[in-house]
N, C-alpha and C positions, 0 to 999 in steps of 0.2 A: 471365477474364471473370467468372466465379464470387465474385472476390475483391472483383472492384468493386463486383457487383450487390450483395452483403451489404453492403459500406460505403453504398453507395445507400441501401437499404432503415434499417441502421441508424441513420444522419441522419435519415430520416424518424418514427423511433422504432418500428420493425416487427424491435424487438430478437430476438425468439426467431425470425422469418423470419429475418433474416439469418442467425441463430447455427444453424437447421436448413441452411441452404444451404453452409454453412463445416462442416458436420458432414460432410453427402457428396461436398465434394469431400477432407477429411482421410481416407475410407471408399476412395474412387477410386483415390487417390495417395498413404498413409501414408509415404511415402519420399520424396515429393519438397522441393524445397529450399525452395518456400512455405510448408510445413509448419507450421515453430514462428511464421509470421504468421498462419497461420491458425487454430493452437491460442489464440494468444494473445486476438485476435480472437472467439473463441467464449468463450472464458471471462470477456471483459469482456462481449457480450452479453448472454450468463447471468447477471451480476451485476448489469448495469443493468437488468434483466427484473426485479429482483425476488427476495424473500425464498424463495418457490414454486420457482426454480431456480437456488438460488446451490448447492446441490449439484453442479446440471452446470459450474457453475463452479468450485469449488474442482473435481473432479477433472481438466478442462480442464487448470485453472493446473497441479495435481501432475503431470498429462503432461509439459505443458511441463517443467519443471523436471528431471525425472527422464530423457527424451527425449531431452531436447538442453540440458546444461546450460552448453553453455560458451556457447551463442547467446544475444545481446542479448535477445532476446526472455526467456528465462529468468529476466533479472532483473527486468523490470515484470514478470512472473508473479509471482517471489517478493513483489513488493510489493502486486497483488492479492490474492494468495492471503492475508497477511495483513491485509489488508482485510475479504475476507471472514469471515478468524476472530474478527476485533473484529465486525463486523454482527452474528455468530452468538452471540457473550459468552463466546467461548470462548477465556477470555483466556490460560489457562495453555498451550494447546495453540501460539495464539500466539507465544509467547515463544519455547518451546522450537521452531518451526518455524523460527521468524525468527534463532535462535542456527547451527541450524544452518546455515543459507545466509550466515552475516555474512563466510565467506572468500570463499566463491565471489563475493559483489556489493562485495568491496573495490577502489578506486579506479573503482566504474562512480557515475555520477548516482544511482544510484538507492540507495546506500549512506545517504545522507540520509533518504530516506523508510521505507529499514527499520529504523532507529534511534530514530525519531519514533514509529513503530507500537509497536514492542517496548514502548518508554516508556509508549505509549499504553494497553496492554496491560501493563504494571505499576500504573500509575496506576489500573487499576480495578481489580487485585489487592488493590490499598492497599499498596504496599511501597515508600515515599518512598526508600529508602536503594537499591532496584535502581533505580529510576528515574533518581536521579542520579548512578549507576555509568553507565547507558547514556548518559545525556546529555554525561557526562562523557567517553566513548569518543569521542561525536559531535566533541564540543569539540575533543578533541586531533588534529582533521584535517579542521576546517570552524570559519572565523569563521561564528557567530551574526549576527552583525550583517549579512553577505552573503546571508545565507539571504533568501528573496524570500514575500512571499503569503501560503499557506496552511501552507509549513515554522517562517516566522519567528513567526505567532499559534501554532503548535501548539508554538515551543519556548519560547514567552512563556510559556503557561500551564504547561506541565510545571515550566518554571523555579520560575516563580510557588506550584505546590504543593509543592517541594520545600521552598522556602525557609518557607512557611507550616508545613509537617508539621517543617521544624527550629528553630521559634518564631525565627524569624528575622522580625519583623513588617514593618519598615522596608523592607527587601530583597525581601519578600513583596508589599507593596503595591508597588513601586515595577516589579514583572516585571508584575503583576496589572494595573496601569494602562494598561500600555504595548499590553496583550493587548486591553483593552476599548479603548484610543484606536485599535489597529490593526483595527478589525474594518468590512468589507465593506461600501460603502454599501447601500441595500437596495434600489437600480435595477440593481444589478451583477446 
């Protein structure tokens, strides 16, 4: 009941209500099997709450992850979690958080969006030559072209600054265009 009323409340945007309600039932019942839904759960509320408490979110997300790491849930953690460390510009910590988890989220969905982050968090390193080592990892076990939304613009631009940062101008406008012709109507 508990699980729902948070979902409830969190639709409504009453993110840190929910995210206190998902606190005392994890307080209640730290062993039960809703657990890493509901670790998960609090540490997206936390981070959709805002700057003020993505703290209780990243330590939410490292629960998870550390808790219970072979659960589904652990890998959209990993992938909030560095989320949150791009929000924070904490881009070095980043990397190497997201290095560390790249076996444990090998062949899950979410193997994409920690690879995009990483990159993401290189790109504001300034380090074009890691970035297109990750992209390049991405590559070798996901066509680009399949990628959908928000993966395919985020691998346009990455692309797009590699190829810029390798004076590669042609190949640079031409990932660049595709990033700015793909971008979200603004009723979306």
């Amino acid at each position: 009941v508990r699980m729902q009323l948070s979902e409830l409340l969190r639709s409504q945007g009453a993110l840190v209500v929910a995210a206190s309600i998902l606190e005392k039932l994890y307080e209640l019942a730290p062993e039960h099997d809703y657990v890493p839904a509901a670790l998960l759960r609090m540490a997206q509320c936390w981070f959709e709450a805002g700057p003020e408490t993505w703290p209780d979110a990243e330590r939410r997300a490292r629960d998870l992850t550390r808790l219970h790491p072979a659960r589904p849930e652990a890998a959209q953690a990993t992938v909030l979690l560095g989320r949150i460390l791009i929000a924070e510009a904490r881009w070095s910590e980043c990397v190497a958080t997201l290095e560390r988890h790249t076996l444990s989220l090998a062949g899950t969905p979410e193997i994409v969006d920690l690879y995009l982050l990483m990159a993401a968090a290189q790109f504001r390193l300034g380090d074009p030559d890691a970035v297109n080592r990750t992209l390049s990892t991405l590559e070798d076990g996901h066509q680009p072209e399949q990628l959908g939304g928000a993966q395919r613009r985020d691998w346009l631009f990455l692309r797009g600054y590699v190829a810029a940062e390798h004076a590669e101008g042609k190949r640079a406008s031409r990932f660049l265009e595709q990033y700015v012709a793909s971008a979200p109507e603004k009723d979306e």
